[in-house]
C-alpha angles and dihedrals in degrees: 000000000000086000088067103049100040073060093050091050090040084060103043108040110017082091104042096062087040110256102162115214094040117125086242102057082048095053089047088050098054080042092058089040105043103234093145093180093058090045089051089051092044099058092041082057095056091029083060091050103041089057096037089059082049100056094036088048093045091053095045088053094045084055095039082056100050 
């Protein structure tokens, strides 16, 4: 569970206090730019991740419980 939300915070302030290379700060930079191409890939790349934390996640807690 820590390992989503340490992904969720990369995301979402890794730009705000500047750290350059994060996903964040790119997709920032296709937003300021308008390449809206670039910006749609960007989020289905963090939207995949993002899914694919919570069902790996999800199965390693269901065996942790039986």
């Amino acid at each position: 569970m820590r390992s989503e939300i340490n992904f969720a915070v990369a995301v979402v302030i890794g730009p705000a206090v500047g750290v350059a290379g994060t996903i964040g700060s790119v997709i920032n930079g296709y937003s300021r730019v308008g390449d809206y191409s670039g910006l749609g890939f960007s989020l289905l790349c963090v939207f995949l991740t993002a899914l694919f934390f919570e069902l790996i996640l999800t199965r390693l807690k269901q065996r942790s419980a039986s």
